[in-house]
C-alpha positions as CSV (number, residue, x, y, z in Angstrom):
1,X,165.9,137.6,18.6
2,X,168.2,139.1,21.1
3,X,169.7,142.7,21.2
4,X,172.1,143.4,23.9
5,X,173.3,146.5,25.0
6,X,177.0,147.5,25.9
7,X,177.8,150.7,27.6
8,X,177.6,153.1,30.8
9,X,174.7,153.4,32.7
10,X,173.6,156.3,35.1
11,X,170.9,156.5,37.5
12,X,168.7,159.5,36.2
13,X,166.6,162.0,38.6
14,X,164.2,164.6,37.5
15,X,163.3,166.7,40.8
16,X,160.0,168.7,39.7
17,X,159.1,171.8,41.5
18,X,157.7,175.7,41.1
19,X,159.8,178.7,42.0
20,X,158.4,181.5,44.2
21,X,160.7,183.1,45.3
22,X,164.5,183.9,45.8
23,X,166.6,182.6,48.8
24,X,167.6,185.6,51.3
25,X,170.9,184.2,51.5
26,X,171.9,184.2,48.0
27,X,170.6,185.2,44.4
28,X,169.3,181.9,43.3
29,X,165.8,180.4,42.9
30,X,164.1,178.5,45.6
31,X,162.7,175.4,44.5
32,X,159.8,173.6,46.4
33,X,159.6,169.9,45.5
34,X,156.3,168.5,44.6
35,X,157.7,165.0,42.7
36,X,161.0,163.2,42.0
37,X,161.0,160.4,39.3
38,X,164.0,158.3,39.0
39,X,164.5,156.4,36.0
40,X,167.9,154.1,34.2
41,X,170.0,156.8,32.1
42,X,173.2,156.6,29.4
43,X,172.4,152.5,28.1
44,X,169.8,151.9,30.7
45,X,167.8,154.4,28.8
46,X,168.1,152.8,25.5
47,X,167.8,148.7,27.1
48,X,164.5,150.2,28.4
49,X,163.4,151.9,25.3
50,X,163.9,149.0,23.6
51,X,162.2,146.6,26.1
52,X,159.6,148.7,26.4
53,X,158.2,147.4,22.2
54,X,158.5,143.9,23.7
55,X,162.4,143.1,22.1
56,X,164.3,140.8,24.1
57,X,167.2,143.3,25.4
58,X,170.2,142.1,27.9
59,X,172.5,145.1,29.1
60,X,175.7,144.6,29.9
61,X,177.4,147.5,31.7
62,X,179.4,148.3,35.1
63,X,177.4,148.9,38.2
64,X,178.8,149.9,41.9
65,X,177.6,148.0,45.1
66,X,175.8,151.1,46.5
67,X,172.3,152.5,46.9
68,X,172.4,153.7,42.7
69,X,173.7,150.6,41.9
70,X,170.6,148.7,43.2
71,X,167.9,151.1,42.5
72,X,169.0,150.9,38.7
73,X,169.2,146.9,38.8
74,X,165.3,147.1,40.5
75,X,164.4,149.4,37.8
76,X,166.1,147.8,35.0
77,X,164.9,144.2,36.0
78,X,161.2,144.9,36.5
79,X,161.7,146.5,32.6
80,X,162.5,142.3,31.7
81,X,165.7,143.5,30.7
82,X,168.4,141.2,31.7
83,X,171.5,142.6,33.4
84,X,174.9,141.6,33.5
85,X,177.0,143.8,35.5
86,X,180.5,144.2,35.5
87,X,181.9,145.6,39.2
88,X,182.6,149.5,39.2
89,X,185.3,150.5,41.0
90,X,183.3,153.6,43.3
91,X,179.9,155.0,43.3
92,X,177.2,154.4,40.7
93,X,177.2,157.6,38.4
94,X,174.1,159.9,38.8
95,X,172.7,162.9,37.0
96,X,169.5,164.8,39.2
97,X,167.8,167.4,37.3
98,X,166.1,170.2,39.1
99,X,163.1,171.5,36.9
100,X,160.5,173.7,37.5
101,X,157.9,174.8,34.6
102,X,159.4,172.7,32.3
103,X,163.3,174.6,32.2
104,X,166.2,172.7,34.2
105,X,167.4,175.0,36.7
106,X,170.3,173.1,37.5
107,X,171.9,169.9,37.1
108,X,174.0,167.9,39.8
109,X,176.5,165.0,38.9
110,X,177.2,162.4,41.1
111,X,180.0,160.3,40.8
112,X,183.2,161.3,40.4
113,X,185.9,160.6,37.6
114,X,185.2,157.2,35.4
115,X,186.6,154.2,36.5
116,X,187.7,151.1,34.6
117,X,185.1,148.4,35.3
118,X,186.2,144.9,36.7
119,X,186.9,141.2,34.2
120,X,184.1,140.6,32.2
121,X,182.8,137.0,32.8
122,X,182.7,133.8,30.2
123,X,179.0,134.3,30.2
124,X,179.0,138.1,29.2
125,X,181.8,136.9,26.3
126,X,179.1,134.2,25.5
127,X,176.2,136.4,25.1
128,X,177.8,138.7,22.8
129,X,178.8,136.0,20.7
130,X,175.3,134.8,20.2
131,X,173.6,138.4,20.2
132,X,171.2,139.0,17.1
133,X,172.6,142.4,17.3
134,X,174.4,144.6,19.8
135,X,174.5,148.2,20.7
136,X,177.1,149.7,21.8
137,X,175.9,152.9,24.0
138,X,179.2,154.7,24.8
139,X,179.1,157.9,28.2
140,X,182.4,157.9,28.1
141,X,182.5,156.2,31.4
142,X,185.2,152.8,30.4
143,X,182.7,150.1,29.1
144,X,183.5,150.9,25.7
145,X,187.2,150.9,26.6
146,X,187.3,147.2,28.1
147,X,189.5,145.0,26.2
148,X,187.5,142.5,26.4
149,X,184.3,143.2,25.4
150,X,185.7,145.0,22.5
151,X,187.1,141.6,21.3
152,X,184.3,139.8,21.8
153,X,181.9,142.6,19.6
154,X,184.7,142.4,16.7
155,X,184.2,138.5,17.0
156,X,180.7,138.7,16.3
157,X,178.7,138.1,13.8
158,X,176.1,139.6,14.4
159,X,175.3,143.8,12.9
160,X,176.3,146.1,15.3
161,X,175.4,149.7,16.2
162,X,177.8,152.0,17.8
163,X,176.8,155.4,19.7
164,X,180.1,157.1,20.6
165,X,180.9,159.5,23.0
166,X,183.9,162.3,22.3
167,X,185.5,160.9,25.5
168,X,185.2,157.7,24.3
169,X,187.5,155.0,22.3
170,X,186.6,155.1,18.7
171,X,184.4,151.7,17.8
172,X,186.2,148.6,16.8
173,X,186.3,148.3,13.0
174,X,183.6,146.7,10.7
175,X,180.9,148.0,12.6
176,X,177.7,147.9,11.0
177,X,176.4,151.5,11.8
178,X,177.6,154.3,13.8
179,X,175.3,157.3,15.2
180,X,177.1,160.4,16.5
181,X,175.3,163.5,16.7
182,X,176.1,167.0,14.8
183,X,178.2,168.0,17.7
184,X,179.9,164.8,18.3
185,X,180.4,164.4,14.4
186,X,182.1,167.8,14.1
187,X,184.3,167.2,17.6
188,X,185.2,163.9,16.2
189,X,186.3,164.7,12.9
190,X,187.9,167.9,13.6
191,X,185.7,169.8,11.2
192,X,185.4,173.4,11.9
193,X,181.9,173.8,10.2
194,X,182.4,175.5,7.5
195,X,179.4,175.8,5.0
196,X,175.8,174.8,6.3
197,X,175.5,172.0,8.5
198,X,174.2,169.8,6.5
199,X,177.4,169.3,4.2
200,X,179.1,169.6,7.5
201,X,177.7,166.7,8.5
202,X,178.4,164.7,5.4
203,X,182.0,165.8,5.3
204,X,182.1,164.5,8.7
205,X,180.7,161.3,8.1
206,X,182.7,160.3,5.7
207,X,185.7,161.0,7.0
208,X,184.7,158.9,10.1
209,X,182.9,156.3,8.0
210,X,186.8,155.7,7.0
211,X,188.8,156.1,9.9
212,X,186.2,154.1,12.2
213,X,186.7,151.6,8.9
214,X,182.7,151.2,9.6
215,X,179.8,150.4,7.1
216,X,177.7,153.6,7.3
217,X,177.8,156.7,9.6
218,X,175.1,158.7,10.1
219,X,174.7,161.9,11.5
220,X,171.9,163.0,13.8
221,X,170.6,166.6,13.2
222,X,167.6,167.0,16.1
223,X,164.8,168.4,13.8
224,X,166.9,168.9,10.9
225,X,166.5,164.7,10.4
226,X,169.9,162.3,9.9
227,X,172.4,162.2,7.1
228,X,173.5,158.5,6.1
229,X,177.2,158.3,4.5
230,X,177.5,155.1,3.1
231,X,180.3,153.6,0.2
232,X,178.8,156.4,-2.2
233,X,179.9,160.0,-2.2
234,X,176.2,160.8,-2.2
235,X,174.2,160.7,1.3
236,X,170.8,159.8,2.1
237,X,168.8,162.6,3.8
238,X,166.0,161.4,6.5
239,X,164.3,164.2,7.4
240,X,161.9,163.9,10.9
241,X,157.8,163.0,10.6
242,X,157.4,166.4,11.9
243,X,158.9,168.7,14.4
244,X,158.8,168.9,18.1
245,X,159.6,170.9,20.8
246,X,159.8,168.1,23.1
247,X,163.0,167.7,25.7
248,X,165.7,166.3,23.5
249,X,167.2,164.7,26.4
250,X,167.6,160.9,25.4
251,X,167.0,161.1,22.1
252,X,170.1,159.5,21.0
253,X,169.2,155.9,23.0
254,X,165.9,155.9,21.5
255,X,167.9,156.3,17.6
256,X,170.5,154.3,18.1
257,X,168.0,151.6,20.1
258,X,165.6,151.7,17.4
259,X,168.6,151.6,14.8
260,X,169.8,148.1,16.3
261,X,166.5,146.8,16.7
262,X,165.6,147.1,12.9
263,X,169.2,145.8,12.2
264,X,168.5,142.6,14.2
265,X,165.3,142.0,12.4
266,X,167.1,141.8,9.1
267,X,166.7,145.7,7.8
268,X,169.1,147.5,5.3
269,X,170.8,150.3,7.1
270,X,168.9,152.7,5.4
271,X,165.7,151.3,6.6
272,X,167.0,150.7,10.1
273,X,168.1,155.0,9.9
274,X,164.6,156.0,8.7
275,X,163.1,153.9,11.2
276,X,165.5,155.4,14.0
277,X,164.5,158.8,13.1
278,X,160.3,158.1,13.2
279,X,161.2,156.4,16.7
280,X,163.3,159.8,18.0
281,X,161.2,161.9,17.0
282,X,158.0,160.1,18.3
283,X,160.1,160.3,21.6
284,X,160.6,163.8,21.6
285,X,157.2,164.3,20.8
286,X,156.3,162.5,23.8
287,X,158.2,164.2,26.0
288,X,157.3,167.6,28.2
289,X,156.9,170.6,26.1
290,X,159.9,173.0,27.2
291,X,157.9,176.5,27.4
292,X,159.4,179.4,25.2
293,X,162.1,176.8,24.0
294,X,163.5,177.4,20.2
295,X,161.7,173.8,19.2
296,X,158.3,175.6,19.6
297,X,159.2,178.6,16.9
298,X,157.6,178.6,14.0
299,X,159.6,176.9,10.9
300,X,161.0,179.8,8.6
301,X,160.0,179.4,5.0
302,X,156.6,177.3,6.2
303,X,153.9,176.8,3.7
304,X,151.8,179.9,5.9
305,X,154.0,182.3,4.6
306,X,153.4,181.7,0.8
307,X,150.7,184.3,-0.8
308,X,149.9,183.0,-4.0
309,X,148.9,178.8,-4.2
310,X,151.0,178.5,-7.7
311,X,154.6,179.7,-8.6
312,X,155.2,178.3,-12.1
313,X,157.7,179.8,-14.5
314,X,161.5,180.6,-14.7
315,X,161.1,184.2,-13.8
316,X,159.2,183.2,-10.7
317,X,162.0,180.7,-9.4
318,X,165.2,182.6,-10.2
319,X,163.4,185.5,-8.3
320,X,162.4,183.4,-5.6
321,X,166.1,182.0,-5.7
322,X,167.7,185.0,-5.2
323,X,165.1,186.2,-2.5
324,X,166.4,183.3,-0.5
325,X,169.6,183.3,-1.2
326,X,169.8,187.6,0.0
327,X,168.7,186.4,3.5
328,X,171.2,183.7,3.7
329,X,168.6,180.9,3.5
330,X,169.1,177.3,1.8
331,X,167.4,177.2,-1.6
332,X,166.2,173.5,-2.4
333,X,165.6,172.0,-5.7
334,X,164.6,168.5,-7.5
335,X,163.4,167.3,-10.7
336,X,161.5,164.8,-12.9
337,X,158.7,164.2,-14.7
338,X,155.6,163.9,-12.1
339,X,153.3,162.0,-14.9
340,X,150.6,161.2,-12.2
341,X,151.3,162.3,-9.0
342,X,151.3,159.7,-6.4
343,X,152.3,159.3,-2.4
344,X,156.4,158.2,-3.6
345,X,156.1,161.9,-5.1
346,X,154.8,163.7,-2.3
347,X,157.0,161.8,0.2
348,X,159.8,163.2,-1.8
349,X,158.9,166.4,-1.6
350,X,158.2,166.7,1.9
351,X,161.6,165.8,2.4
352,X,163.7,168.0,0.0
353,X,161.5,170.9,1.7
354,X,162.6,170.0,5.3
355,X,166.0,170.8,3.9
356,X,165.8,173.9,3.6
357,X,163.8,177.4,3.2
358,X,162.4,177.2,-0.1
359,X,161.9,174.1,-2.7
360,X,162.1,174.4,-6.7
361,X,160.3,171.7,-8.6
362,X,162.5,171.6,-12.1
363,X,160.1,169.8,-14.2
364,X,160.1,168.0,-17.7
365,X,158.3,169.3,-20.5
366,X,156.4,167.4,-22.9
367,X,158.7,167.0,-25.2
368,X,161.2,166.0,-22.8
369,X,159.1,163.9,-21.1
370,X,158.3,162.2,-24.2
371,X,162.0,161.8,-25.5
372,X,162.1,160.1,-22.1
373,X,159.9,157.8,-21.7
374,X,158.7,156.9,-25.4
375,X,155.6,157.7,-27.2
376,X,152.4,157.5,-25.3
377,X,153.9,159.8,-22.6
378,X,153.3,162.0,-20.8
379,X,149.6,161.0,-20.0
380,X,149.2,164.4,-18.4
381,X,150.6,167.6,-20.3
382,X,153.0,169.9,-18.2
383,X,150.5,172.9,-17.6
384,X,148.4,170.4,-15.5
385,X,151.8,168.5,-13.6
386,X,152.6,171.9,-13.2
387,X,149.6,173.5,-11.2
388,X,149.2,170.5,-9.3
389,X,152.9,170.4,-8.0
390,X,152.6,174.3,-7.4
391,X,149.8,174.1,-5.0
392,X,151.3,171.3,-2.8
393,X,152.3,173.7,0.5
394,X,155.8,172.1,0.3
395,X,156.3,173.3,-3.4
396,X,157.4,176.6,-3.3
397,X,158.0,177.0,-7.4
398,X,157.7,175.0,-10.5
399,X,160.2,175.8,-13.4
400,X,159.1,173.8,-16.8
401,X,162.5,172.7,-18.8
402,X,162.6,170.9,-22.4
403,X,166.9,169.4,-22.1
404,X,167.3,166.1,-21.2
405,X,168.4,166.4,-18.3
406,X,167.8,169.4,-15.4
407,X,171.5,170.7,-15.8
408,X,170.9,173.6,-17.8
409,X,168.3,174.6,-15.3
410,X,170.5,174.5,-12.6
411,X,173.2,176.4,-14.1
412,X,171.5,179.6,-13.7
413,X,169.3,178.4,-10.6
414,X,172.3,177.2,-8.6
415,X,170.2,175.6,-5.7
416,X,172.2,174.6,-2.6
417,X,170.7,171.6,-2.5
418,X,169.7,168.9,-5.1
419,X,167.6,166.0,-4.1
420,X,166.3,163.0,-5.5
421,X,164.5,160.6,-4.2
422,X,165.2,156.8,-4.6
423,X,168.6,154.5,-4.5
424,X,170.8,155.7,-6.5
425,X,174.3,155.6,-5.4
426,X,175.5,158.4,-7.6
427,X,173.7,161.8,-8.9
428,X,174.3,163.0,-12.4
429,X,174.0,166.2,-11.8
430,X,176.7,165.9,-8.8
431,X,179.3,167.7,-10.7
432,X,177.5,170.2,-12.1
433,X,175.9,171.3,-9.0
434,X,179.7,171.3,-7.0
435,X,180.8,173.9,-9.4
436,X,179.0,176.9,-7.1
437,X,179.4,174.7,-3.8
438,X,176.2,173.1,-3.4
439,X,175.6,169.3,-2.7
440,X,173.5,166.3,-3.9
441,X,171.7,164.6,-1.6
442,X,169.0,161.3,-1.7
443,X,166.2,161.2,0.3
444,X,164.1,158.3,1.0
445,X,161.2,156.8,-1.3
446,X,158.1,154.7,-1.0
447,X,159.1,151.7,-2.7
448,X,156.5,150.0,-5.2
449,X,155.4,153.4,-5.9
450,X,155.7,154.7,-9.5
451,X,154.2,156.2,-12.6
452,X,155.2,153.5,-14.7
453,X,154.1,150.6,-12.2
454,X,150.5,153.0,-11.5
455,X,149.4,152.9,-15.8
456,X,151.2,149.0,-15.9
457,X,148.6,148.4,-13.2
458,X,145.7,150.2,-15.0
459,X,145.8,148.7,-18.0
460,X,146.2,145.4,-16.9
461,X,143.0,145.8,-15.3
């Protein structure tokens, strides 16, 4: 299995230092150097990150004949990463950070304006065309731009993986999977941002998902997780393992690496995304801590701030609603039964909560329950689903419902967000919810996890 990477590649500098003082000759800091580590940057980052889990990664990008230029081939080459470099018309582009108690004080480019690279050779043509799966990591720099290599990647058979860059050309069609960012997504689209950012971001990713004529967009949100938009109007929410307040700064290769990676080894796109977040936010997380930076604030809404450990009853989640709602939070809600509450459940939950500042559990009643799923259910009556869902720390308040369906609920609740969890491509309760602007969204489940498999298994044995 063989993932290569196109795109530009910068030589990356992190000068590390303290500040004592101010220089007498002009108001700025005076930094005293106590370590420089130089390592590859743009898709040198991601064909290390992805070398670095053992994957068989071969970079093809443009490289100057000057002292960058050889550093990053060392560097890149004692990763086992195989390079094939196009020539680059002028110096090797370089970004050096200066960084003292983990803030950048300042950052200098090197490099000048981008410059077409030279001819791609037969044998970079041949290796795209028997790639397992190829990146494409756009800086905006002119790999992404060269005729041919975009010819050969539309040739190929094999999934591909597209980070663009607003400076960049947009991806050839067909691609497999395309991973701007918020910012990019918006810029991209031309989407003002109107409404919370995350039906920003699935406005935007459809609309790209359809001019880019491309499989799936998703949209990366930092801590706020990734939005896939796929055929369905529907998106599928993956929110992060847990926060981090970790430099950001290469985040992107290590999604869109990770994204590929999972592709070549024969994952759906929405396996490859969730995977792609985990592997981001792990890298975050391993990252310096940035002191006093807004990643290290405490959550609003957390499970700390709650009083009381159970909140069932309509009263309590239209008040708790409308609490939210005042301050200009996000009110979150889903729904089901809950019969016996296992790790597919909880998994769910944790994810509609990372949407937003408070989640509603709507919940089945008996009765409902029972018209549902036949006699013989539920095996656990709704005052006991209901005080074990209330005192989960990401349930925030349980509302008990006898219709068939959650709608009515909803109609008076008017969440901003509904979630369910599985693979669905359409939501019922779409239309209902778009009525006061809010939006349906799926998150990811834990598959071979369910009620009905859990009492199937128990009374076979």
């Amino acid at each position: 299995m063989r993932l290569v990477i196109v795109g530009d590649t910068l030589l990356d500098r992190d000068v590390l230092g303290t500040v004592t003082r101010i220089a007498p000759d002009a108001p700025a800091p005076v930094l005293d150097e106590e370590a420089a580590h130089e390592r590859p940057g743009g898709a040198g980052l991601a064909a290390l990150l992805a070398a670095a889990h053992g994957h068989d990664v071969a970079l093809v990008t443009a490289l100057a004949a000057d002292a960058a230029g050889a550093r990053l081939s060392e560097l890149l080459t004692a990763a086992g990463i195989e390079v094939y470099a196009l020539p680059l018309p002028g110096p090797t582009p370089e970004k050096i950070r200066m960084r003292a108690g983990g803030q950048v004080l300042l950052r200098l480019d090197r490099g000048g304006a981008p410059q077409p690279p030279g001819d791609a050779p037969d044998a970079v043509l041949e290796l795209l065309r028997d790639a397992t799966a190829i990146l494409v990591s756009d800086y905006g720099r002119g790999m992404a731009r060269h005729p041919a290599l975009r010819a050969a990647i539309e040739e190929s058979k094999a999934p591909v993986v597209w980070d663009p860059h607003p400076n960049g050309p947009p991806p050839v069609p067909n691609v497999r999977l395309v991973t701007p960012n918020e910012s990019e997504a918006r810029r991209l689209s031309g989407d003002a941002g109107n409404g919370s950012g995350l039906s920003t971001a699935q406005r935007a990713g459809h609309v790209l998902r359809q001019r880019w004529q491309a499989g799936a967009v998703v949209v990366t949100r930092g801590a706020e997780g990734a939005v896939l938009c796929q055929g369905g109007p529907t998106p599928l929410v993956v929110p992060v393992p847990s926060a981090s307040g970790g430099d950001t700064c290469g985040a992107g290769d290590a999604f869109a690496a990770a994204a590929a990676v999972a592709l070549a080894g024969g994952a759906l796109v929405s396996e490859a995304v969730a995977a792609a977040v985990g592997a981001a936010s792990r890298y975050v997380a391993g990252s310096p801590q940035k002191a006093g930076s807004p990643g290290n604030a405490e959550p609003s809404g957390t499970a700390g701030e709650r009083a009381e450990p159970e909140r069932i009853g309509a009263a309590e989640a239209g008040r708790l609603a409308a609490e939210v709602h005042a301050r200009g939070g996000t009110v979150v809600a889903t729904g089901g039964c809950f019969d016996l509450l296992h790790t597919g459940h909880l998994a769910t939950l944790r994810a509609a909560r990372a949407l937003g500042d408070c989640l509603i559990v709507c919940l089945n009643s008996d009765d409902s329950v029972r018209r549902l799923k036949g006699e013989g259910r539920p095996l656990t009556r709704q005052e006991d689903r209901g005080r074990l869902l209330a005192a989960l720390d990401c349930v925030d308040a349980v509302v008990v419902f006898d219709e068939p369906t959650p709608e009515p609920v909803l109609t008076w609740l008017r969440p901003d967000v509904w979630v369910k969890g599985g693979d669905y491509d359409n939501l019922p309760e779409t239309e209902v919810v778009r009525r006061w602007g809010g939006q349906t969204v799926i998150v990811p489940y834990l598959d071979g996890r369910s009620t009905t498999k859990t009492i199937a298994e128990a009374r076979r044995r």
